[in-house]
MMTF fields as JSON, N, C-alpha, C and O atoms, coordinates in Angstrom:
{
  "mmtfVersion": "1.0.0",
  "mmtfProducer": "UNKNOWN",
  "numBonds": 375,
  "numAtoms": 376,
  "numGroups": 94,
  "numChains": 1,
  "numModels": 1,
  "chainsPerModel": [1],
  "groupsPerChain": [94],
  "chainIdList": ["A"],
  "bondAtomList": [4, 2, 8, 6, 12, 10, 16, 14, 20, 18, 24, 22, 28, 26, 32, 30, 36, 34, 40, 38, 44, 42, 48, 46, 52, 50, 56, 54, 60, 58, 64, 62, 68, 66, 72, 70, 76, 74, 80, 78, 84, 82, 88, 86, 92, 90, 96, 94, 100, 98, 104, 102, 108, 106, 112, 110, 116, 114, 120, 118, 124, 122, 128, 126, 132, 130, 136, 134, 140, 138, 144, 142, 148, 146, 152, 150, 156, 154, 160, 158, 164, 162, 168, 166, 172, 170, 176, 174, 180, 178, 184, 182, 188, 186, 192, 190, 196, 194, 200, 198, 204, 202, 208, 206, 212, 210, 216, 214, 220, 218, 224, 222, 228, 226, 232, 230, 236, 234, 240, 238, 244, 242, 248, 246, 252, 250, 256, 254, 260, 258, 264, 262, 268, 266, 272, 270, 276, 274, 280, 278, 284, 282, 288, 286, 292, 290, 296, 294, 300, 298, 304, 302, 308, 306, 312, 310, 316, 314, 320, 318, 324, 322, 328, 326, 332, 330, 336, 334, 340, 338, 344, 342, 348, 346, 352, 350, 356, 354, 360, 358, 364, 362, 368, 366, 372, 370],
  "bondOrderList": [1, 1, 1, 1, 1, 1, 1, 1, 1, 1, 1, 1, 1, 1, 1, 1, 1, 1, 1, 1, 1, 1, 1, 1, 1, 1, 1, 1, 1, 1, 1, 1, 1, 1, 1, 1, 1, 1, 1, 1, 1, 1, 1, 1, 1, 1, 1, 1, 1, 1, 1, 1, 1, 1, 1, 1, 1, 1, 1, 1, 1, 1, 1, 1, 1, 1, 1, 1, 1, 1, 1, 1, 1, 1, 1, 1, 1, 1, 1, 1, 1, 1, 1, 1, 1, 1, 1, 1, 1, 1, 1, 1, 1],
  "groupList": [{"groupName": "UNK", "atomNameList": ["N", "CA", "C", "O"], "elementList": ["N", "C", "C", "O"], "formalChargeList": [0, 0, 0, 0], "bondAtomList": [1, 0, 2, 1, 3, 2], "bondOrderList": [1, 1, 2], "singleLetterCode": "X", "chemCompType": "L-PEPTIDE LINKING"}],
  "groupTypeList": [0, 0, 0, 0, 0, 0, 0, 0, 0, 0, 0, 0, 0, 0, 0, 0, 0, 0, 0, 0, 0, 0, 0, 0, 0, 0, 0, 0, 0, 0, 0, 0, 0, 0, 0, 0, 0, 0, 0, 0, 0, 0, 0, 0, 0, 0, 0, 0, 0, 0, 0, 0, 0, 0, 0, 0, 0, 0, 0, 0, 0, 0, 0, 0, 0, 0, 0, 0, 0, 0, 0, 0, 0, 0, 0, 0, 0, 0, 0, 0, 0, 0, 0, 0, 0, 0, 0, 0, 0, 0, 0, 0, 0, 0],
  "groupIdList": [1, 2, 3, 4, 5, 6, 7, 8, 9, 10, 11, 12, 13, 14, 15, 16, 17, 18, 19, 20, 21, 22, 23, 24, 25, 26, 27, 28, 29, 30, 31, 32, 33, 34, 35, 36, 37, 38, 39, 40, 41, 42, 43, 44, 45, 46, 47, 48, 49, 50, 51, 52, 53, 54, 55, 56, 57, 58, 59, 60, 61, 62, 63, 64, 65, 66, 67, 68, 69, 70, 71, 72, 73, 74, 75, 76, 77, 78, 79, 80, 81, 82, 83, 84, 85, 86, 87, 88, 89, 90, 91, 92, 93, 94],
  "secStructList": [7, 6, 6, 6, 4, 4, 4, 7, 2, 2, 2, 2, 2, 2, 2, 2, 2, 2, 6, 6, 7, 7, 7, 1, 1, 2, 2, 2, 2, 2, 2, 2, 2, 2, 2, 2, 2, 2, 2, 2, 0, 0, 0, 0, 0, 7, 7, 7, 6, 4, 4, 4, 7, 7, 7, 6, 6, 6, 2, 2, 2, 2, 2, 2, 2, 1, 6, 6, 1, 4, 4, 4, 4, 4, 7, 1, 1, 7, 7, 7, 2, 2, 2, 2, 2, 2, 2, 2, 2, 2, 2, 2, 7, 7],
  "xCoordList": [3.624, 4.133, 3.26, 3.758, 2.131, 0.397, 1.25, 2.077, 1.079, 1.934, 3.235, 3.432, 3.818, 5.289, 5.532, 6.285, 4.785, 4.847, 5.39, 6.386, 4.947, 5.229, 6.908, 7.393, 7.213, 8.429, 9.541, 10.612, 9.247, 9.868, 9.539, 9.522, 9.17, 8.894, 10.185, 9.892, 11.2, 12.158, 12.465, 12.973, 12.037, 12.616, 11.544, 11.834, 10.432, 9.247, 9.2, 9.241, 9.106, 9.276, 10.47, 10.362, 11.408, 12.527, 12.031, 12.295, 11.445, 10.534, 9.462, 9.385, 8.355, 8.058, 8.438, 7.704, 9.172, 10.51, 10.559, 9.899, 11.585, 11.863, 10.609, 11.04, 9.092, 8.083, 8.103, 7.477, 8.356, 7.787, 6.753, 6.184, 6.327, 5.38, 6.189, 7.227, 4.974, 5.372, 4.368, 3.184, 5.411, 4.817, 5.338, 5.716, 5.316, 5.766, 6.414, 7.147, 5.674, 6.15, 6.717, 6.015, 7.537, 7.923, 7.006, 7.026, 5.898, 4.77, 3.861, 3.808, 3.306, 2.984, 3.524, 2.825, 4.322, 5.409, 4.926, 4.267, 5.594, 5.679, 4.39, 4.464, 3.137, 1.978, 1.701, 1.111, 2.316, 2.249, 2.408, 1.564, 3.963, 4.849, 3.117, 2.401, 3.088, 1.998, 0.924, 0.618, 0.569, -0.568, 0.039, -0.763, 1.032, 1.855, 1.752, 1.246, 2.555, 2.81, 1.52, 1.546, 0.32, -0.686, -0.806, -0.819, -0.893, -1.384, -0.684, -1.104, 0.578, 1.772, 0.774, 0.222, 0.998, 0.354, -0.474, -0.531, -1.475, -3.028, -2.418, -3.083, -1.371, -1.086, -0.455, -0.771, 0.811, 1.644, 0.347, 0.164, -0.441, -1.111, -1.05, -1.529, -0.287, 0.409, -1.263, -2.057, -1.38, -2.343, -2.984, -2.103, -3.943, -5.339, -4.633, -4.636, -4.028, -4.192, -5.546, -5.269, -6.356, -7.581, -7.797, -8.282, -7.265, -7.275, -6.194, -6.202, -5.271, -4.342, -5.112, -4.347, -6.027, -7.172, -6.705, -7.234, -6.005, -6.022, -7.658, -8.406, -7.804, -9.362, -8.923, -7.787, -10.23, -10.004, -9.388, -8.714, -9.412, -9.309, -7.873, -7.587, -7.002, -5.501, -4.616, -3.69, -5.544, -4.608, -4.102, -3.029, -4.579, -3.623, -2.401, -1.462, -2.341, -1.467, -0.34, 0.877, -0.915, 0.026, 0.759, 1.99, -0.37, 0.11, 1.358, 2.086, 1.287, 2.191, 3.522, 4.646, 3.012, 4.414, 5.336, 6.551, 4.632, 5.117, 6.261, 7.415, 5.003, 5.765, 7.323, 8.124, 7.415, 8.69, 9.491, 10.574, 9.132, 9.944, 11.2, 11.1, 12.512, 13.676, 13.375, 13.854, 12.789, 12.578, 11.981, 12.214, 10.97, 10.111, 11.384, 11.145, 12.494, 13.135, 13.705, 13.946, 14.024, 14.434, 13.458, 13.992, 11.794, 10.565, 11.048, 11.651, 10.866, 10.687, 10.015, 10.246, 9.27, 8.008, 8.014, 8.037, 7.992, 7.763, 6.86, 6.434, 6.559, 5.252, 5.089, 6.015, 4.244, 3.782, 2.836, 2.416, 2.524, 1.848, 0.068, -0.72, -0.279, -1.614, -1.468, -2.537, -0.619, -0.274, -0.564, -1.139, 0.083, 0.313, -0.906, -1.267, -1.969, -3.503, -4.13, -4.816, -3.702, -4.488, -4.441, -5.323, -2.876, -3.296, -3.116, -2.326, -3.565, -4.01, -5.626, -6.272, -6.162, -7.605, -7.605, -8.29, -7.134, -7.494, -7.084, -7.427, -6.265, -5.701, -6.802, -6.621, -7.505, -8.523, -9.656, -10.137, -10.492, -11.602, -11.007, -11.804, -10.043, -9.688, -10.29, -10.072],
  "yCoordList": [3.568, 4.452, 5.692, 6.772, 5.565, 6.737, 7.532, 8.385, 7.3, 8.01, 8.796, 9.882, 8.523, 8.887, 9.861, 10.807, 9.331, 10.4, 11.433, 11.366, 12.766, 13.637, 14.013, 15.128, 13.286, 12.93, 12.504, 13.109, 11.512, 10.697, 10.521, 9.472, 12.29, 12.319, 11.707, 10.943, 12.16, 11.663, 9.951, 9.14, 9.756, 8.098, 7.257, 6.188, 7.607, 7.08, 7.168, 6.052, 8.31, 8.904, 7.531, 7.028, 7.127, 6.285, 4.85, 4.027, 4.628, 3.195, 3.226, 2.218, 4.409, 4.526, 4.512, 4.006, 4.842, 4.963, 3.391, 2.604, 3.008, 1.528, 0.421, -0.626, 0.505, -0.167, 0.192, -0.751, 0.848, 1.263, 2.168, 2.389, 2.838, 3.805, 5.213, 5.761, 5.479, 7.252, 8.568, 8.635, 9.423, 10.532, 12.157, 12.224, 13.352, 14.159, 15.268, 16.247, 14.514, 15.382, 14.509, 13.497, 14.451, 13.916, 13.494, 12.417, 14.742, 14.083, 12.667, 11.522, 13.192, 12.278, 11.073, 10.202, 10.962, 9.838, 9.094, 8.091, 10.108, 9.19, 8.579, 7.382, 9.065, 8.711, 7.234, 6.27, 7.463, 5.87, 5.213, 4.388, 5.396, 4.305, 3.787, 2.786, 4.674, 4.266, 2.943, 1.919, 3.439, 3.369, 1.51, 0.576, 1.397, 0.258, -0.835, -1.922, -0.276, -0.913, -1.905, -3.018, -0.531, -1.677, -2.632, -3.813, -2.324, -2.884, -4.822, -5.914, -4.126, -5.161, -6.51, -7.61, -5.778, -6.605, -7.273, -8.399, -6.586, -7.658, -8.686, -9.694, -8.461, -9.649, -10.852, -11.919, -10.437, -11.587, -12.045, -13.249, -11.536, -12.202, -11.642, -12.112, -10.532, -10.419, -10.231, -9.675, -11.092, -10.924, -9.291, -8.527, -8.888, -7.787, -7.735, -8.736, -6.327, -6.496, -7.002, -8.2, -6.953, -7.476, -8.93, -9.368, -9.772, -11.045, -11.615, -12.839, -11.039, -11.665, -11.939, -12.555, -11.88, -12.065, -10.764, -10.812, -9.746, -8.592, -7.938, -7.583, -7.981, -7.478, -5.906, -5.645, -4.718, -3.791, -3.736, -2.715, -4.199, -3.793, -4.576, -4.995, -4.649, -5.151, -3.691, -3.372, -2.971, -1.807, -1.062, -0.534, -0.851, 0.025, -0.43, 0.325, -1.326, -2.284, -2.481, -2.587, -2.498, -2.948, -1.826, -1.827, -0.224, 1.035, 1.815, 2.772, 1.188, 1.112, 0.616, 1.049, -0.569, -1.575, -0.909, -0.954, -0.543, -0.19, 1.135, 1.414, 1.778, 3.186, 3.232, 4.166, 1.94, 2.25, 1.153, 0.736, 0.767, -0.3, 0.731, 1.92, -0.16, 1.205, 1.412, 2.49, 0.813, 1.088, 2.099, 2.616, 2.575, 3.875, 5.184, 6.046, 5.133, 6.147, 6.211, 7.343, 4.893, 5.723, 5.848, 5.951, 5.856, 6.418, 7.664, 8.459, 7.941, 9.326, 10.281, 11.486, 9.676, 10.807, 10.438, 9.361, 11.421, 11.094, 10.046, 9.764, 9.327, 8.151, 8.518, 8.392, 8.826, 8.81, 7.866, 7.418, 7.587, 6.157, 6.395, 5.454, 7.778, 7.92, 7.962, 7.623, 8.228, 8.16, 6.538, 6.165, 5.784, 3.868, 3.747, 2.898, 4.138, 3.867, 4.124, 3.303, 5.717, 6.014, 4.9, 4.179, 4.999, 3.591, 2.971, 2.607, 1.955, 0.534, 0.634, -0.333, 1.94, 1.634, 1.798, 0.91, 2.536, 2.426, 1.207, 1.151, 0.194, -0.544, -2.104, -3.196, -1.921, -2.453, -2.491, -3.614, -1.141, -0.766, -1.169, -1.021, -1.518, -1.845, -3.602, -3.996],
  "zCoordList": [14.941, 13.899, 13.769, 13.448, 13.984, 13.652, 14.977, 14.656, 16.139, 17.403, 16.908, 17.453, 16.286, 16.091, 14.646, 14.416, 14.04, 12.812, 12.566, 11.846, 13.063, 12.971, 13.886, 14.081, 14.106, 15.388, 13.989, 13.95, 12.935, 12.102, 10.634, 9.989, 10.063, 9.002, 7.607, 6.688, 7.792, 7.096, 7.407, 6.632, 8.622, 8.197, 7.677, 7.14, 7.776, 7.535, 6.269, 5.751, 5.281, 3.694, 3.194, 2.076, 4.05, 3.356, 3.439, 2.563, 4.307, 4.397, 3.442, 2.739, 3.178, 1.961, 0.744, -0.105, 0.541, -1.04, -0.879, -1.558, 0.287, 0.253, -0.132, -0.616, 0.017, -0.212, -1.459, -1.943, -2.308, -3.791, -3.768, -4.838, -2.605, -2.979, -3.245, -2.875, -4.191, -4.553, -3.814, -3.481, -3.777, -3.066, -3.696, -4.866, -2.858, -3.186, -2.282, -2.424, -1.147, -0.054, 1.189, 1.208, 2.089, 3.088, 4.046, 4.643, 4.204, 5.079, 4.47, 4.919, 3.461, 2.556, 2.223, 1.705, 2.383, 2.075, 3.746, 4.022, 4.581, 5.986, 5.884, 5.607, 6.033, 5.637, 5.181, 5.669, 4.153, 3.108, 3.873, 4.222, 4.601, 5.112, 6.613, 6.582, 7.379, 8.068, 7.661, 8.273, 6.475, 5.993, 5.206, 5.201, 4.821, 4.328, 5.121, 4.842, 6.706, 7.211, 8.371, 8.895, 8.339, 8.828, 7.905, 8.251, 6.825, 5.599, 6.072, 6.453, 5.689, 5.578, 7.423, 7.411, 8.249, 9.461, 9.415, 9.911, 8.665, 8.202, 6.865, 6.624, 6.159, 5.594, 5.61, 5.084, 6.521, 7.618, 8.206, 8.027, 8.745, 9.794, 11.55, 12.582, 11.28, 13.304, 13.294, 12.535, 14.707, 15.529, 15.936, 16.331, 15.897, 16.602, 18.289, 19.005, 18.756, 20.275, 20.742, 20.796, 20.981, 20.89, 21.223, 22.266, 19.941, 20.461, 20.812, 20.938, 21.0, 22.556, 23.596, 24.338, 24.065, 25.157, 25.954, 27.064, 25.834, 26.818, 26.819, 25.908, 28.453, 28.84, 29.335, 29.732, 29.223, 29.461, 30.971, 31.108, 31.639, 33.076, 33.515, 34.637, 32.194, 31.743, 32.074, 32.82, 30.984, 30.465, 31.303, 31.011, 32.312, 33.578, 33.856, 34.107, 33.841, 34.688, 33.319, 33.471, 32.237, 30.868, 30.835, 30.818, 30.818, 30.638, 31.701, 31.437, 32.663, 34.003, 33.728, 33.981, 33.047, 33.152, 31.419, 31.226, 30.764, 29.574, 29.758, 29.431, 30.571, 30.447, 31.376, 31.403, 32.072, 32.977, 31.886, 32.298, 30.821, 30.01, 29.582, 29.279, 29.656, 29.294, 27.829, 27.475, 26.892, 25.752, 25.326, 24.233, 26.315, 26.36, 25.963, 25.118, 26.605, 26.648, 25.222, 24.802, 24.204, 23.064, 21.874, 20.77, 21.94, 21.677, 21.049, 21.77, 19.805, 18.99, 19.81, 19.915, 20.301, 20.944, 22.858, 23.454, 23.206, 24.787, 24.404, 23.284, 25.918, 26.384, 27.949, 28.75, 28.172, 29.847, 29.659, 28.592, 30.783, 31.113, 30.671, 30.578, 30.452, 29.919, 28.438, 27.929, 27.603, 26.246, 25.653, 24.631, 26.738, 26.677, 26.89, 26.075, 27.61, 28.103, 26.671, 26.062, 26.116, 24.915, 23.895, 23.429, 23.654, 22.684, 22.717, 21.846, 23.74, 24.004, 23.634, 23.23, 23.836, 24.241, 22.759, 22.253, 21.956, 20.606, 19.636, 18.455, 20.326, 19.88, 20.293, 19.755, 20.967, 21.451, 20.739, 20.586, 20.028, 19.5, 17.898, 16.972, 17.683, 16.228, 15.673, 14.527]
}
């Protein structure tokens, strides 16, 4: 969603509204919704990429296989296969 943001300011602001948060501006809003929805992850419980056991010397090969996933194509935001590297590796250091 942090990737896409600026790609999905209005739908993001409505997932915000929909959580009960308040805002004033659309960016701001999308924001929330960001900011919610990690939130929301650490409270279900979804698992840390991290401890899936993915090791750094994964991510090429993940970032490869991702970027030819047909799902890539309906992505708000382009993805090239160094975009999928970026955040994996940040998705890693978390």
């Amino acid at each position: 969603m942090e990737y896409n943001v600026e790609f999905c300011l209005e739908k993001y602001s409505r997932i915000a509204q929909a959580m009960g948060e308040v805002f004033y501006t659309i960016e701001e809003g999308a924001m929330k919704a960001v900011e919610r929805v990690k939130e929301l992850a650490v409270d279900v419980g979804l698992p840390s990429f991290k401890s899936l056991g993915v090791k750094e010397e994964d991510l090429e090969k993940l970032a490869d296989m991702a970027a030819k996933n047909i799902s890539t194509e309906s992505n708000p935001r382009e993805m090239t296969k160094e975009d999928y590297l970026t955040l994996f590796r940040r998705a890693m250091a978390d």
